[in-house]
PDB file of N, CA, C and O in Angstrom, chain B, residues numbered from 101:
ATOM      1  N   UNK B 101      62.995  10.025  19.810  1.00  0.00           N
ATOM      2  CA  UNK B 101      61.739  10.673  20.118  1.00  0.00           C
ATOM      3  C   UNK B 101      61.364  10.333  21.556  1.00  0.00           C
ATOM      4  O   UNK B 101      61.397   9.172  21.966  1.00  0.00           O
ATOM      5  N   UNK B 102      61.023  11.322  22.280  1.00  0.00           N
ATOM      6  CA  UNK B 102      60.696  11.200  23.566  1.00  0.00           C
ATOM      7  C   UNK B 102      59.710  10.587  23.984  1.00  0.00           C
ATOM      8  O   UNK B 102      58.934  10.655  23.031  1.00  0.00           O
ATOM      9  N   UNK B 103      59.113   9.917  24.936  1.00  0.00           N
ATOM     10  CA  UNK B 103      58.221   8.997  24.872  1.00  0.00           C
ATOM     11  C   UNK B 103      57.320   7.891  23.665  1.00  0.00           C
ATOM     12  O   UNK B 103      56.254   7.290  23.528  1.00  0.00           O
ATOM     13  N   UNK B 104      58.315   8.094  23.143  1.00  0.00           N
ATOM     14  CA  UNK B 104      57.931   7.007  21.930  1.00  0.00           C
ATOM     15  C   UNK B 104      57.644   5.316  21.737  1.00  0.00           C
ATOM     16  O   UNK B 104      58.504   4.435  21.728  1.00  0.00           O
ATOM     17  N   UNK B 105      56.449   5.186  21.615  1.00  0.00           N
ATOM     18  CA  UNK B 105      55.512   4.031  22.101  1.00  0.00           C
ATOM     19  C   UNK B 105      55.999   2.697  20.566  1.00  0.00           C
ATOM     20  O   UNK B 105      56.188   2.919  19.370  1.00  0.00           O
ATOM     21  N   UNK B 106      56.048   1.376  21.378  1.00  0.00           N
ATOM     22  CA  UNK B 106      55.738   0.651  20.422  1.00  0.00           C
ATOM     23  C   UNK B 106      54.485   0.029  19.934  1.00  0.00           C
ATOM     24  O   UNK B 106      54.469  -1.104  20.416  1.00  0.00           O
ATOM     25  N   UNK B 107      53.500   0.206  19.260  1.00  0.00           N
ATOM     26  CA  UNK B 107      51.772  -0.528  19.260  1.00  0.00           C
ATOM     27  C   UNK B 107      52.245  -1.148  17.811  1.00  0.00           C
ATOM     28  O   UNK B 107      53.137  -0.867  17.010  1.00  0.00           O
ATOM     29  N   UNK B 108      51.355  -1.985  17.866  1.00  0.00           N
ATOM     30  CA  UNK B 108      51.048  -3.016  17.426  1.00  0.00           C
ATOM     31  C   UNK B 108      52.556  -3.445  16.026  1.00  0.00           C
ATOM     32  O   UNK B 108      52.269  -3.720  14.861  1.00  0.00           O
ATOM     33  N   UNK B 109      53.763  -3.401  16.454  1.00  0.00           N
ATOM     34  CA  UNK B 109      54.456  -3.304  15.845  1.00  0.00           C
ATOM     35  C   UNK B 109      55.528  -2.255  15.336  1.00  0.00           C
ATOM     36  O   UNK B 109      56.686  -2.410  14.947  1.00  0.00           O
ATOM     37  N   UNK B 110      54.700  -1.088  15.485  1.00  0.00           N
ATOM     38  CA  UNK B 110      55.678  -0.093  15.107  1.00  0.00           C
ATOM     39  C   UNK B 110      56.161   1.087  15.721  1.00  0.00           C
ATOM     40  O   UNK B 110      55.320   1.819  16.243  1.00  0.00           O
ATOM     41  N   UNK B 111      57.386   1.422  15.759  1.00  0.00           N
ATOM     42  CA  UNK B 111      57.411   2.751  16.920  1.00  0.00           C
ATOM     43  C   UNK B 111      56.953   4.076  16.111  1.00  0.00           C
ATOM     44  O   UNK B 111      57.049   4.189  14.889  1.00  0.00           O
ATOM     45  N   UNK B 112      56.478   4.985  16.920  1.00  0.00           N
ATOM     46  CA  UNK B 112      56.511   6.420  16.730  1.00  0.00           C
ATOM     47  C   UNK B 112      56.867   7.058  15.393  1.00  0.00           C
ATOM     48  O   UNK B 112      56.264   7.701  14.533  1.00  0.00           O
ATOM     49  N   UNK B 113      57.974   6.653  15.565  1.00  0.00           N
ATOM     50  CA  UNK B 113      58.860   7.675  14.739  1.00  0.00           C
ATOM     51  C   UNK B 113      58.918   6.648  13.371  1.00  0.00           C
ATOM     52  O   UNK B 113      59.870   6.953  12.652  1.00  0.00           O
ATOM     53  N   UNK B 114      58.172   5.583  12.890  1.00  0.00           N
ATOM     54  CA  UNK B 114      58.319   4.884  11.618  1.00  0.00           C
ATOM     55  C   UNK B 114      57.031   5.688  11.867  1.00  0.00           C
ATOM     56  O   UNK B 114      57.331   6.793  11.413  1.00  0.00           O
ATOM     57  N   UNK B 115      56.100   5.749  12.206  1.00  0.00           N
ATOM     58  CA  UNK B 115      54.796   6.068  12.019  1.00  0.00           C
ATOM     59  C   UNK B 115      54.882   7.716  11.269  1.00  0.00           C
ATOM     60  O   UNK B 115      54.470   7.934  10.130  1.00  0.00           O
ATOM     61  N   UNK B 116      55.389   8.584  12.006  1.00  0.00           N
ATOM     62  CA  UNK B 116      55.381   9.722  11.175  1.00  0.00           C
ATOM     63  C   UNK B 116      56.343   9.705  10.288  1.00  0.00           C
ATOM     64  O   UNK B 116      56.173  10.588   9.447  1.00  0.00           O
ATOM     65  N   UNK B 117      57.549   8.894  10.073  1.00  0.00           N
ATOM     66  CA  UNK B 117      58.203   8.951   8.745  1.00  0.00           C
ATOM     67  C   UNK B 117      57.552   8.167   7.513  1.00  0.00           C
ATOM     68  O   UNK B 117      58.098   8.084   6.413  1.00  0.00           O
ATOM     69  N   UNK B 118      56.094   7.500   7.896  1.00  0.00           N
ATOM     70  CA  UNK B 118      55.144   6.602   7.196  1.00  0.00           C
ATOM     71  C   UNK B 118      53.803   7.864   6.422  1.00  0.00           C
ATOM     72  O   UNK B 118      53.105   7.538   5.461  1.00  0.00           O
ATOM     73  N   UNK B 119      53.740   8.838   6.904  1.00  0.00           N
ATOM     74  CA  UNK B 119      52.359   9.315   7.287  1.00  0.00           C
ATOM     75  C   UNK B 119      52.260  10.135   5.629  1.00  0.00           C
ATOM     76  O   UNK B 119      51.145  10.031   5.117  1.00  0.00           O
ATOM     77  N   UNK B 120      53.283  10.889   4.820  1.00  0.00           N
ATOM     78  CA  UNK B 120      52.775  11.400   3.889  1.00  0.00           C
ATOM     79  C   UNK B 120      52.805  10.241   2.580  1.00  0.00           C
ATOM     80  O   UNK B 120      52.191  10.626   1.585  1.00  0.00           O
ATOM     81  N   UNK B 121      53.348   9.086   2.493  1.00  0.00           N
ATOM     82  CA  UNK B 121      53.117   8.229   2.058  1.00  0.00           C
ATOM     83  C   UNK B 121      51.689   7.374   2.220  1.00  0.00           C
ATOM     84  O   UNK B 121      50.955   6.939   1.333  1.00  0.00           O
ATOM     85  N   UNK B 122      51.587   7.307   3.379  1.00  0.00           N
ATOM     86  CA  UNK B 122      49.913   6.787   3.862  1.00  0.00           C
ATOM     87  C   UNK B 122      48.728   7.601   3.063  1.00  0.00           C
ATOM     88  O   UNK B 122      47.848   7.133   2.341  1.00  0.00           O
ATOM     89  N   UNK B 123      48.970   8.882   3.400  1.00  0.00           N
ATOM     90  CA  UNK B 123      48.455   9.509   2.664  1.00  0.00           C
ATOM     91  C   UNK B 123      47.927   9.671   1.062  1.00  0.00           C
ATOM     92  O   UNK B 123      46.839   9.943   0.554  1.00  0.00           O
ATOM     93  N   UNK B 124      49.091   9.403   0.610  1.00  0.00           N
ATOM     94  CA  UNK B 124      48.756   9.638  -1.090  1.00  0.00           C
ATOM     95  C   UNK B 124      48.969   8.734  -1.406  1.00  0.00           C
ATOM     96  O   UNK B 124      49.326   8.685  -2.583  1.00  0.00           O
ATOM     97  N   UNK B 125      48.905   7.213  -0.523  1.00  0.00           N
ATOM     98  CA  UNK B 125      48.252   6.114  -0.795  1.00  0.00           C
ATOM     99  C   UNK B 125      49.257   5.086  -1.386  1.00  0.00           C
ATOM    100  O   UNK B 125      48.809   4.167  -2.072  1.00  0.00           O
ATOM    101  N   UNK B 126      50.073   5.150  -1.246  1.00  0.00           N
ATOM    102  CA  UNK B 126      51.862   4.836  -1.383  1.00  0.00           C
ATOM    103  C   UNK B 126      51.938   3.353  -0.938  1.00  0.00           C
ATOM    104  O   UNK B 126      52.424   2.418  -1.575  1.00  0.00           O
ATOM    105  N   UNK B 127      51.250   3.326   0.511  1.00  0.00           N
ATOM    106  CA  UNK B 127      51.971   1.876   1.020  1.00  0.00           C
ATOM    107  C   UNK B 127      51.230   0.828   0.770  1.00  0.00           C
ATOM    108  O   UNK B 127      50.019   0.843   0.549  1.00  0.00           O
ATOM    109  N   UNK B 128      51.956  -0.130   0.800  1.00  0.00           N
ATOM    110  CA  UNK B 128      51.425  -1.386   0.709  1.00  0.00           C
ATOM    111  C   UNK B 128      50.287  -1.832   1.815  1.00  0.00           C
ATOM    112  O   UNK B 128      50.083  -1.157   2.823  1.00  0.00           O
ATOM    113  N   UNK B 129      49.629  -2.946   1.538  1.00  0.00           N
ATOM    114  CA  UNK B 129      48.184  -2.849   2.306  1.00  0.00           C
ATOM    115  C   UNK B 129      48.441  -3.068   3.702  1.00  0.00           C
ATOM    116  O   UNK B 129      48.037  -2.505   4.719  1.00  0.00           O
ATOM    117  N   UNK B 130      49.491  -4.369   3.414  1.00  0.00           N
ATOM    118  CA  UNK B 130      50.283  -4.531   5.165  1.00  0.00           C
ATOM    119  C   UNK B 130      50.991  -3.603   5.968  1.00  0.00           C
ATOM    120  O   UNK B 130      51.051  -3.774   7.185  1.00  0.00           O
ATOM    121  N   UNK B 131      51.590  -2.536   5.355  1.00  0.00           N
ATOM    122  CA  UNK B 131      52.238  -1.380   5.761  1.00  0.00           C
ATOM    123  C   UNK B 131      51.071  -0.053   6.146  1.00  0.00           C
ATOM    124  O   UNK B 131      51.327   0.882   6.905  1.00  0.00           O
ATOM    125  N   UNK B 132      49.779  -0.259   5.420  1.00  0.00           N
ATOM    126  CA  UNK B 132      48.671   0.914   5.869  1.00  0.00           C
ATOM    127  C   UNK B 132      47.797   0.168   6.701  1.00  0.00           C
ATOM    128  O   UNK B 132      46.843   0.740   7.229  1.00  0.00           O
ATOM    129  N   UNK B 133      48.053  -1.298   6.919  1.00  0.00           N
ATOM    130  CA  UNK B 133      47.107  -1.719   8.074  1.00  0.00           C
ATOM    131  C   UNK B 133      47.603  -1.463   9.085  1.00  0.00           C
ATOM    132  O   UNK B 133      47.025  -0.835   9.972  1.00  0.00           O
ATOM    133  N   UNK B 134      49.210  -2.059   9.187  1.00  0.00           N
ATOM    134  CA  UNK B 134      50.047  -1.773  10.603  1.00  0.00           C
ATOM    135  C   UNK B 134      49.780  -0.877  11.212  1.00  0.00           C
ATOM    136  O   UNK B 134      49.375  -0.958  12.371  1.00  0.00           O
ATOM    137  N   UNK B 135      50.068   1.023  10.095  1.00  0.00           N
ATOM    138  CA  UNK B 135      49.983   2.187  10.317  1.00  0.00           C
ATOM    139  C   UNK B 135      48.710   2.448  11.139  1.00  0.00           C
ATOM    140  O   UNK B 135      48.676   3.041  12.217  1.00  0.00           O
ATOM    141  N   UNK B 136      47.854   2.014  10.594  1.00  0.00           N
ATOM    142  CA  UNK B 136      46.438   2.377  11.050  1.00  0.00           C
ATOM    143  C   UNK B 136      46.199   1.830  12.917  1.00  0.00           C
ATOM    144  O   UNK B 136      45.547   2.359  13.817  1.00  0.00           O
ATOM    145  N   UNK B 137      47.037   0.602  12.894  1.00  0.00           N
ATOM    146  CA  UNK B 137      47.157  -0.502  13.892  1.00  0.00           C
ATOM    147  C   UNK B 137      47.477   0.512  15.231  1.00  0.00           C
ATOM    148  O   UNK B 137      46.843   0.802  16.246  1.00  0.00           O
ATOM    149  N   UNK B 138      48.967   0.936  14.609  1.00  0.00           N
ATOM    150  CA  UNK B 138      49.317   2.118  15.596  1.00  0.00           C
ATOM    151  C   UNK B 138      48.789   2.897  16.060  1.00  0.00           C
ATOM    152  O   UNK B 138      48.635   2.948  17.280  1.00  0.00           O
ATOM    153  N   UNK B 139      48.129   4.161  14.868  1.00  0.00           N
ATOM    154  CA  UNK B 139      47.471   4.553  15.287  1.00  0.00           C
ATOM    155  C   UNK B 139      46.282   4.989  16.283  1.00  0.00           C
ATOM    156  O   UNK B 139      46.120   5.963  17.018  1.00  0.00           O
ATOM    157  N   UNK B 140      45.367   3.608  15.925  1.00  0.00           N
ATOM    158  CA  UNK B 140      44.368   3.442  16.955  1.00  0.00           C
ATOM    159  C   UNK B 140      44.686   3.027  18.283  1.00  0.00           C
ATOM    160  O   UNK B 140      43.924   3.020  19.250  1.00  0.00           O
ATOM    161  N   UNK B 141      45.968   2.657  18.238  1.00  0.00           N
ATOM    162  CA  UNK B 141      46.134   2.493  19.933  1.00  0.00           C
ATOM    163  C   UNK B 141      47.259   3.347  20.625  1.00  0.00           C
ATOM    164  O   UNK B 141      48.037   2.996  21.512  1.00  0.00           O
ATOM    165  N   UNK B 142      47.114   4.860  19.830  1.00  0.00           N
ATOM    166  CA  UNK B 142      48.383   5.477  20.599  1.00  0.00           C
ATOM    167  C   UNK B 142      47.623   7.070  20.037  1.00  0.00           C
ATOM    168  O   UNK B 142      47.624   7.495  18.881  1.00  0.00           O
ATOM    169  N   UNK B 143      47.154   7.574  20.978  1.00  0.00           N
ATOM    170  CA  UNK B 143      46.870   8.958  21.300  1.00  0.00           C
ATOM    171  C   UNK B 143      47.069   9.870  21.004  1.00  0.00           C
ATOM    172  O   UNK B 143      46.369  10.876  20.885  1.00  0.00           O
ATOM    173  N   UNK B 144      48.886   9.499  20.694  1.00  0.00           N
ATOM    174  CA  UNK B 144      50.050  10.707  20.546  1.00  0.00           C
ATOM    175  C   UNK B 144      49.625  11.181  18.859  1.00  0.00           C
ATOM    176  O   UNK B 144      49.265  12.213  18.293  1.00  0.00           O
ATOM    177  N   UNK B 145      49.998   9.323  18.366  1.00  0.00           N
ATOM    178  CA  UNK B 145      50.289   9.415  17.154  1.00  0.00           C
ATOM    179  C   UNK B 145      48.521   9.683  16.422  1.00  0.00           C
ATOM    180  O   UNK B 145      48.316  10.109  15.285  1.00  0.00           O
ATOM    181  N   UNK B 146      47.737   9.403  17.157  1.00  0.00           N
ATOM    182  CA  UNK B 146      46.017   9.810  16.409  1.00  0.00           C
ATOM    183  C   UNK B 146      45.991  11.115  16.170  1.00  0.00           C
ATOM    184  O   UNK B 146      45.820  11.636  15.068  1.00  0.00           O
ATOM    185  N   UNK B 147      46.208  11.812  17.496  1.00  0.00           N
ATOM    186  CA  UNK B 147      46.145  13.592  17.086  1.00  0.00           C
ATOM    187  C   UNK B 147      47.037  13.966  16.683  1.00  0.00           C
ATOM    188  O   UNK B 147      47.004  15.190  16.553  1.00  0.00           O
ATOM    189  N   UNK B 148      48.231  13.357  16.273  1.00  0.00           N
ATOM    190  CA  UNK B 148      49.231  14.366  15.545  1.00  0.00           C
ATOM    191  C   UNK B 148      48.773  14.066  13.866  1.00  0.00           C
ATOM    192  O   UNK B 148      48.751  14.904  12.965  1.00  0.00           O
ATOM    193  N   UNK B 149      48.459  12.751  13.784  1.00  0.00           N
ATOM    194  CA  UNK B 149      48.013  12.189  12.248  1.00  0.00           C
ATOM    195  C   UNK B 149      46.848  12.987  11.852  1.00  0.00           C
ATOM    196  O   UNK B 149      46.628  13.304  10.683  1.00  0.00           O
ATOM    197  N   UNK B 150      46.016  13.346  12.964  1.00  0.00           N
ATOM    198  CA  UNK B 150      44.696  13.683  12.349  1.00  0.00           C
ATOM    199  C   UNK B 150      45.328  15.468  11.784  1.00  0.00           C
ATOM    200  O   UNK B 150      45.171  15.910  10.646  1.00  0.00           O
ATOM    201  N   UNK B 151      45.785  15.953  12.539  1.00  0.00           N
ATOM    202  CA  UNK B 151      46.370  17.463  12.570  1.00  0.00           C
ATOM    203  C   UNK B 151      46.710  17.418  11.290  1.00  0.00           C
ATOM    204  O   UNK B 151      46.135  18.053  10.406  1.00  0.00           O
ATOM    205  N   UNK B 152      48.032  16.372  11.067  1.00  0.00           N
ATOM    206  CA  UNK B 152      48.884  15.934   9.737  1.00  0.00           C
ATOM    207  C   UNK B 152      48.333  15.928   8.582  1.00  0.00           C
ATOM    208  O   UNK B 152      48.940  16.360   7.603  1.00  0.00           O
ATOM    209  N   UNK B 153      46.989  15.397   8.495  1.00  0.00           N
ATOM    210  CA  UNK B 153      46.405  15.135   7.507  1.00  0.00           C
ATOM    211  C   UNK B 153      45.421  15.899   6.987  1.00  0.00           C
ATOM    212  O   UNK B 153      44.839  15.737   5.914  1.00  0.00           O
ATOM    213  N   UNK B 154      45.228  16.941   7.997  1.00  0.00           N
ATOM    214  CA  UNK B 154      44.426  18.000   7.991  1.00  0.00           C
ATOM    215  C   UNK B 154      45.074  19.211   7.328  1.00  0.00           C
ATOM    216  O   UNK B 154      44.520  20.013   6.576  1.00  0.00           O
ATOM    217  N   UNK B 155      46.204  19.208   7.690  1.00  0.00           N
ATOM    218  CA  UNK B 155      46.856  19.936   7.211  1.00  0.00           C
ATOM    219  C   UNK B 155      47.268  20.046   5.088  1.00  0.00           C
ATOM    220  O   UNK B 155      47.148  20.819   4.138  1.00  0.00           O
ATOM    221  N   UNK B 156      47.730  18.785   5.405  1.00  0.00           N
ATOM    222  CA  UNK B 156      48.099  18.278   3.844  1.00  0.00           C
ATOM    223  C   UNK B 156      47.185  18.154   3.157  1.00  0.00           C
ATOM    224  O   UNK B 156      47.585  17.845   2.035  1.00  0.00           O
ATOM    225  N   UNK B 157      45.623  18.259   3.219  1.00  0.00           N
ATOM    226  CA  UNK B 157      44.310  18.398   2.752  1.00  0.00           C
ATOM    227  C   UNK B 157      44.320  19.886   2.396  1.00  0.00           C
ATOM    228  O   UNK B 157      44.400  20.361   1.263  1.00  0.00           O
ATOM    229  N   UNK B 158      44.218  20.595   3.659  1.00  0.00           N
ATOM    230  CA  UNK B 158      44.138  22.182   3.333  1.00  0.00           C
ATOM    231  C   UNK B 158      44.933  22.723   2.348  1.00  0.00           C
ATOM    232  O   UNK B 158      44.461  23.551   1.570  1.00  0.00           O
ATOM    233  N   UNK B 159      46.387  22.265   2.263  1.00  0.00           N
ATOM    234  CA  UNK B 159      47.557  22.816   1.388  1.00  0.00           C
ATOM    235  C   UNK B 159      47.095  22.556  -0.067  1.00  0.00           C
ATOM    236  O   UNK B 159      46.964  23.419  -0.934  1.00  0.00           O
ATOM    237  N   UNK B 160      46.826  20.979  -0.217  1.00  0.00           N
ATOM    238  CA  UNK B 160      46.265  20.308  -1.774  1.00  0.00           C
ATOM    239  C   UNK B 160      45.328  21.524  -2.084  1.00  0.00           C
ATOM    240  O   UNK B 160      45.682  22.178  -3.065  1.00  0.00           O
ATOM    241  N   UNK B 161      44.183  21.961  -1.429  1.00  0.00           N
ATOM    242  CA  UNK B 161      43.153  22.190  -1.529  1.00  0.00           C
ATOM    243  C   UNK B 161      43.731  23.455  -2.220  1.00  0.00           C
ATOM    244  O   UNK B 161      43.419  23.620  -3.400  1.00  0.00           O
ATOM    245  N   UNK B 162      44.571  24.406  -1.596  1.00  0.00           N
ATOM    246  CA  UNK B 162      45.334  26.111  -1.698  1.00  0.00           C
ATOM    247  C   UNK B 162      45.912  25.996  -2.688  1.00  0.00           C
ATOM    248  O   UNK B 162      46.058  27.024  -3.349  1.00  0.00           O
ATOM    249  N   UNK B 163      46.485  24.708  -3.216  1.00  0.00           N
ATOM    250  CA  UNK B 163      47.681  24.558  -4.312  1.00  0.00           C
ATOM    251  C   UNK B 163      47.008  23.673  -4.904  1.00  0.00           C
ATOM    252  O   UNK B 163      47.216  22.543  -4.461  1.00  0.00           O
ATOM    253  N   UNK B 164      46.276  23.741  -5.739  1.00  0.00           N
ATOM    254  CA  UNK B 164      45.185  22.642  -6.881  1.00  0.00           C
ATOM    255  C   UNK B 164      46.702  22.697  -8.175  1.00  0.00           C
ATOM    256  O   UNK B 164      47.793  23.248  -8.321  1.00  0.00           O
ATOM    257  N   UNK B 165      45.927  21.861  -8.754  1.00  0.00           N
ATOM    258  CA  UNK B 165      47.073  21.028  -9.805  1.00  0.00           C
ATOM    259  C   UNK B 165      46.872  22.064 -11.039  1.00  0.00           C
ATOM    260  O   UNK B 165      47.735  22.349 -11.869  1.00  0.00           O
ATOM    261  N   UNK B 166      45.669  22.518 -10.985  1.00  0.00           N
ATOM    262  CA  UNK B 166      45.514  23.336 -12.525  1.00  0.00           C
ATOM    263  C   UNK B 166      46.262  25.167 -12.144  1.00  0.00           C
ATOM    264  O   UNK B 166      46.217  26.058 -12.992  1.00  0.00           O
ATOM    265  N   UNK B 167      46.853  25.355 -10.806  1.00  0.00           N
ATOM    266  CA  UNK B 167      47.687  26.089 -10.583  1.00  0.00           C
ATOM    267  C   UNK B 167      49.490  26.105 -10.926  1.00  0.00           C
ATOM    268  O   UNK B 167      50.371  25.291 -10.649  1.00  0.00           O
ATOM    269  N   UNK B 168      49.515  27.488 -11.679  1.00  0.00           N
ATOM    270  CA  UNK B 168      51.001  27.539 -12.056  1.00  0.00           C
ATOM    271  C   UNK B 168      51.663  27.610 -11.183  1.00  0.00           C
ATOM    272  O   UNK B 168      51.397  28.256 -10.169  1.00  0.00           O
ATOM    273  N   UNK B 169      53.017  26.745 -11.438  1.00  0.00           N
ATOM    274  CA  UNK B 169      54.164  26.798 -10.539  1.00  0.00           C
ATOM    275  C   UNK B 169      54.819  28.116  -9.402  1.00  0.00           C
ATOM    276  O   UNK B 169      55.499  27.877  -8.403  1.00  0.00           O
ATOM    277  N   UNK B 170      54.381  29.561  -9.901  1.00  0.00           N
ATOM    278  CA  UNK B 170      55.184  30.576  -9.375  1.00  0.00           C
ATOM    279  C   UNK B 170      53.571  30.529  -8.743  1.00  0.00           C
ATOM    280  O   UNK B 170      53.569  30.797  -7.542  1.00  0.00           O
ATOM    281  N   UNK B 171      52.491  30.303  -9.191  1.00  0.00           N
ATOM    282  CA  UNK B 171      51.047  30.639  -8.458  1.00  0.00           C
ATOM    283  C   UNK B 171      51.269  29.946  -7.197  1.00  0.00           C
ATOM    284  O   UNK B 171      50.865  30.701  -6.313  1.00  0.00           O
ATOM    285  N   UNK B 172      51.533  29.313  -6.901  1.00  0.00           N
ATOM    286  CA  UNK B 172      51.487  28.031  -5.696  1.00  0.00           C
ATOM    287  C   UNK B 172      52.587  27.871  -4.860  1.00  0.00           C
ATOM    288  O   UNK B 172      52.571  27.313  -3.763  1.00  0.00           O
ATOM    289  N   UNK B 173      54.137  28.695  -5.756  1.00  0.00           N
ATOM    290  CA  UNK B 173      55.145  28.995  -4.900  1.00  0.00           C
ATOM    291  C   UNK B 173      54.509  30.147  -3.681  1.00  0.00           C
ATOM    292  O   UNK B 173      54.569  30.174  -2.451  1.00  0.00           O
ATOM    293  N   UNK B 174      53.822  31.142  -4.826  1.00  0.00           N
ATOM    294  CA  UNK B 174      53.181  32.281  -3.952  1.00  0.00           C
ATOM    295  C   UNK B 174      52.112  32.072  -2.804  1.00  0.00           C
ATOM    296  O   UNK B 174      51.705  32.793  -1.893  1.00  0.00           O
ATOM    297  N   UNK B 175      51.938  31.286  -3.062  1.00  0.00           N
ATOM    298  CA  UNK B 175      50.641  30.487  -2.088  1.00  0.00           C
ATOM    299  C   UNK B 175      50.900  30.149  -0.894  1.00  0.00           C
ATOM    300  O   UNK B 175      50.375  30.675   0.087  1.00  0.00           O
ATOM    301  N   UNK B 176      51.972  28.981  -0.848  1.00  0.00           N
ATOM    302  CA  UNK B 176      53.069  28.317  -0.313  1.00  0.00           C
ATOM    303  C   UNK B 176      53.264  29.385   0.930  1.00  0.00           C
ATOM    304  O   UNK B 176      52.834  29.298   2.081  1.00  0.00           O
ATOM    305  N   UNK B 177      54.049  30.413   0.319  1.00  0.00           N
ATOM    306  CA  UNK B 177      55.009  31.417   1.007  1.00  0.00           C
ATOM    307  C   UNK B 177      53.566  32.171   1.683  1.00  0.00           C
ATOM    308  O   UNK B 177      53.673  32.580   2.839  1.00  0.00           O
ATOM    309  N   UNK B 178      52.685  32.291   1.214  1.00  0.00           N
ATOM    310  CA  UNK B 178      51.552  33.158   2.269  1.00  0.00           C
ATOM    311  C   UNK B 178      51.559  32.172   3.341  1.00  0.00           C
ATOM    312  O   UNK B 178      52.366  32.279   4.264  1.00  0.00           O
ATOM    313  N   UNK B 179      50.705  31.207   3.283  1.00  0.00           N
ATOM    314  CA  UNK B 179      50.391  30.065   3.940  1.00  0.00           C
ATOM    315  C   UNK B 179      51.409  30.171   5.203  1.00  0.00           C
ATOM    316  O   UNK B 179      51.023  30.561   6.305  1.00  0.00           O
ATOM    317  N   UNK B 180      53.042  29.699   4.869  1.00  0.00           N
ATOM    318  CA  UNK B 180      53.737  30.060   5.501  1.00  0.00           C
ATOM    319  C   UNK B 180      54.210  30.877   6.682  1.00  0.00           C
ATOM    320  O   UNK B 180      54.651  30.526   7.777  1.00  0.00           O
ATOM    321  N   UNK B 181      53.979  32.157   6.109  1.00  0.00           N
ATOM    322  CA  UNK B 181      53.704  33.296   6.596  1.00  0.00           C
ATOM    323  C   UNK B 181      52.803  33.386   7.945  1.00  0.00           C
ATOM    324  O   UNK B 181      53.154  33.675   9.089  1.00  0.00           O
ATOM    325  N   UNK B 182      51.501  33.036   7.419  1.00  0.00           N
ATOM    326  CA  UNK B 182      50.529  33.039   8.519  1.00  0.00           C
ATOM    327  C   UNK B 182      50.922  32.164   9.297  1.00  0.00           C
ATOM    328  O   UNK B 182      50.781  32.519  10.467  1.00  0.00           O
ATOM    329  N   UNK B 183      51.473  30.904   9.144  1.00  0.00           N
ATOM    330  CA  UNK B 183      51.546  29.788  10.268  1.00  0.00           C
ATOM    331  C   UNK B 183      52.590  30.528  11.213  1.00  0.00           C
ATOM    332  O   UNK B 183      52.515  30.458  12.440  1.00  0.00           O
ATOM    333  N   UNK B 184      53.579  31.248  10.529  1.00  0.00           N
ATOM    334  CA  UNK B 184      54.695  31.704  11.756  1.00  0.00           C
ATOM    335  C   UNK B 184      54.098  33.052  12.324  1.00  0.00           C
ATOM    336  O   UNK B 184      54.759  33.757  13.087  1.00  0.00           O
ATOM    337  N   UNK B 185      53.115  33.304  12.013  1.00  0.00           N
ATOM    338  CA  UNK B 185      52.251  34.695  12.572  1.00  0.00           C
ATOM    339  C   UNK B 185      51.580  33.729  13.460  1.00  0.00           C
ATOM    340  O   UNK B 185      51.404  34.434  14.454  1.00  0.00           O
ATOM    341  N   UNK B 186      51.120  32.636  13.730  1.00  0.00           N
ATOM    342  CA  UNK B 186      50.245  32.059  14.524  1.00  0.00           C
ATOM    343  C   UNK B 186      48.670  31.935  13.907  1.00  0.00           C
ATOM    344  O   UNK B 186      47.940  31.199  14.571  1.00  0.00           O
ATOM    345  N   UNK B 187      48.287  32.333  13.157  1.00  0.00           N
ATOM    346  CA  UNK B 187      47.098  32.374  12.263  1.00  0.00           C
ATOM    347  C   UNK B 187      46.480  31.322  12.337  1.00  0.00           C
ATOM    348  O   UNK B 187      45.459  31.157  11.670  1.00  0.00           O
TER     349      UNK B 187
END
C-alpha cells in the first residue's frame, strides 16, 4: 500500500484488513483499542473508516435480516448498480 503509515502500532493495511471485524464487534478489546489508536492518528485511515462504516450501515440497513435471501440478492445487485452508475 502506497504511503502506508505505521501509528500507534499498526500499519495501514492490518487496519483495513481489521475494519469489518471491528465493526460487528469481532475483536478483542486490545485489538479494537489499537485499531481505534490508529485511527485517530492517521487521516488516511479516519476517512476511509468513516466512509467504510458508513457504508456497511447503509447496506445492513437495505438488507435487514427479516429479508429473503433472493430479496437482498436483488437489493445487493441494485445497490451495485447505482454505485457503478456513480449514484
Amino acid at each position: 500500500m502506497q504511503g502506508e503509515k505505521n501509528v500507534a502500532g499498526l500499519q495501514c493495511s492490518q487496519v483495513l484488513a481489521q475494519l469489518s471485524d471491528y465493526l460487528d464487534g469481532r475483536l478483542s478489546q486490545a485489538e479494537r483499542q489499537a485499531l481505534e489508536a490508529h485511527v485517530g492518528g492517521c487521516d488516511v485511515c479516519e476517512r476511509f473508516g468513516g466512509a467504510f462504516a458508513a457504508t456497511v450501515a447503509g447496506l445492513k440497513r437495505h438488507l435487514a435480516p427479516s429479508a429473503t435471501p433472493a430479496a437482498a440478492d436483488e437489493k445487493l445487485v441494485a445497490i451495485l448498480a447505482r454505485v457503478k452508475k456513480g449514484r
